[in-house]
Steps between C-alpha positions, in 0.01 A plus 500: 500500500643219656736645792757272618519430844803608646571263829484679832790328737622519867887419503461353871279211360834409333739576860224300684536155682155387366593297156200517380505927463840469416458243197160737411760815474705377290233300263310830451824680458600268227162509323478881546831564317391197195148661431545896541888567611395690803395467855470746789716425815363575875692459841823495283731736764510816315388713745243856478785634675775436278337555185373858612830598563582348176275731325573810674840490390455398133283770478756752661702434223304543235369751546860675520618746186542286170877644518545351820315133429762527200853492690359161587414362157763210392484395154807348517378264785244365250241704677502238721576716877388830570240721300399478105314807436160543325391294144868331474330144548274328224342244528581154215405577185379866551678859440310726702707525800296378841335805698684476800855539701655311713772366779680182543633322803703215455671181723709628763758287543835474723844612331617122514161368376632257180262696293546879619670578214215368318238788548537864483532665840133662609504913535422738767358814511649776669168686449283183650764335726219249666408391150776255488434383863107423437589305178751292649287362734189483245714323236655223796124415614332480205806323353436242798083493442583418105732256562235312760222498214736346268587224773149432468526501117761242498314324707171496246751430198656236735831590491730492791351766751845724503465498088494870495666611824891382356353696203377818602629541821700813436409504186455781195201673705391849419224724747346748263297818668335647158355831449248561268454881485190694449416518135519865346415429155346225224708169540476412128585113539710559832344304812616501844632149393466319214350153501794289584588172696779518750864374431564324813391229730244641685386842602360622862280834480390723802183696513546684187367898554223543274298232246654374135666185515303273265579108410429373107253178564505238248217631327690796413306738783694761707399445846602697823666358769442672826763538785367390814584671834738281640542328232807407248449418121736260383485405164718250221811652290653377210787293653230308702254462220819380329651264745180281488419516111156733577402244731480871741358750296714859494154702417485875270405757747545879437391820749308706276462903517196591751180720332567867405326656784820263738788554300645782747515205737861307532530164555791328714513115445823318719491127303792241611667331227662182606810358289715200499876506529617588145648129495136328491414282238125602403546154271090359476501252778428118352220394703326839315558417214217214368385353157206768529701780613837480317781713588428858402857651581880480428767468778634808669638637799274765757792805410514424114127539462448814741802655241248412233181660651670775647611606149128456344341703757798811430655462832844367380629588174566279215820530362415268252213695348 
């Protein structure tokens, strides 16, 4: 098997005075996300500290009474605050409902923000009142490390260096702690997430708890991806892959159900999904688009084509069938 080689980066080469590391940074960034979709992040900012608390209180909560997870279950929100309990996500193209539950922080924004009334106000629980304090602060400083690697993307597709700030900065974001519970009996087709490749621009992944998260490589081998101690995974979505007409490569990955003798183990995974303002064009950009790689995508805006994926993967209904 040919395993790809998933770059191993330190975010300070790219804060560092020396041009040479910082040039390196974002060259091997820019490779890493063309040829596999993924890198791993060290020295990024998101503390031991932060993300243990983090943890401890995602896990408080679920592993509160399913009656009690439920008074904060939102359909009408799109699913897109609070919790969404167990199997109601699928991934594209697939039935069996995902093996898993989860949460979702979004932007916090101030009442006379032009786009508060934009984004469905984030919940807190009575039962877990610190929840909503840890998440804040999670979402703002990963929010602030994502938007720093894609400085340094714009920087690789030459494009002006605040490209993606005007675009993201308060942006669509969503912070999703997922539980995947112990397994009681045969999954049939169900996985703890069904191979998949994320809607957004990028995605930012903490030390997951326990092994399963496995990238497709171009020869069509499932290969694990290990989270590093200290490290982030950030990997390619959709709107990127789309923005630059597959020049960066959004890559299948899935999290697969662990051997018999672990399936009384859960597994908590806390992965950053970082949107554009609803307003963004994700129209191919022209200097991607080549007599050998023509353009692979209609125009549309960032909103229009998360309503489209949410409704594929059962998250938002659609009214129109």
């Amino acid at each position: 098997m040919n395993i790809p080689k998933i770059p191993s980066l330190d975010l300070n080469h790219y804060r560092s005075s020396n041009n040479f590391r910082k040039e390196e940074f974002i060259l091997a960034l820019g490779r890493g996300f063309a040829h596999t979709g993924f890198v791993t992040i060290r020295n990024h900012g998101f503390d031991e500290l932060m993300e243990a608390k983090l943890y401890r209180e995602v896990k408080a909560f679920f592993q509160l009474p399913d009656p009690v997870k439920k008074k904060y279950e939102f359909p009408e929100m799109n699913r897109q605050r609070g919790y969404t309990s167990f199997g109601k996500e699928h991934a594209k193209n697939h039935n069996a409902g995902d093996l898993k539950e989860f949460w979702h922080f979004g932007q916090y924004l101030q009442k006379r923000h032009p786009l508060r009334e934009n984004y469905p106000d984030n919940v807190e629980v009575e039962e877990v009142p610190d929840l909503s304090v840890i998440g804040q602060q999670a979402f703002r400083t990963l929010e602030n490390i994502a938007l720093e690697i894609l400085e340094a993307i714009a920087i690789y597709l030459e494009l002006p260096k605040d490209f993606f700030e005007k675009h993201c900065r308060d942006g669509n974001s969503i912070l999703r702690p997922i539980h995947y519970p112990a397994i009681t009996s045969e999954p049939e087709n169900a996985v703890r997430a069904a191979a998949h490749e994320d809607i957004n621009l990028i995605t930012l992944l903490m030390g997951a708890s326990s092994d399963g998260l496995q990238i497709l490589d171009k020869q069509g081998n499932w290969v694990p991806v290990t989270a590093f101690k200290g490290h982030l995974v950030v990997n390619v979505g959709d709107m990127l892959q789309r923005l630059t007409n597959n020049v960066l490569q959004s890559t299948t990955h899935r999290v697969v159900n662990p051997p018999r003798h672990k399936w009384h183990e859960s597994r908590y995974s806390i992965p950053f999904f970082l949107h554009p303002k609803p307003d963004m064009p994700l129209n191919c950009l022209d200097h991607c688009i080549t007599d050998y790689n023509p353009r692979q995508y209609d125009d549309i805006l960032a909103g229009d084509y998360l309503e489209e994926r949410l409704k594929e993967i059962g998250l938002l209904e659609d009214k129109n069938g």
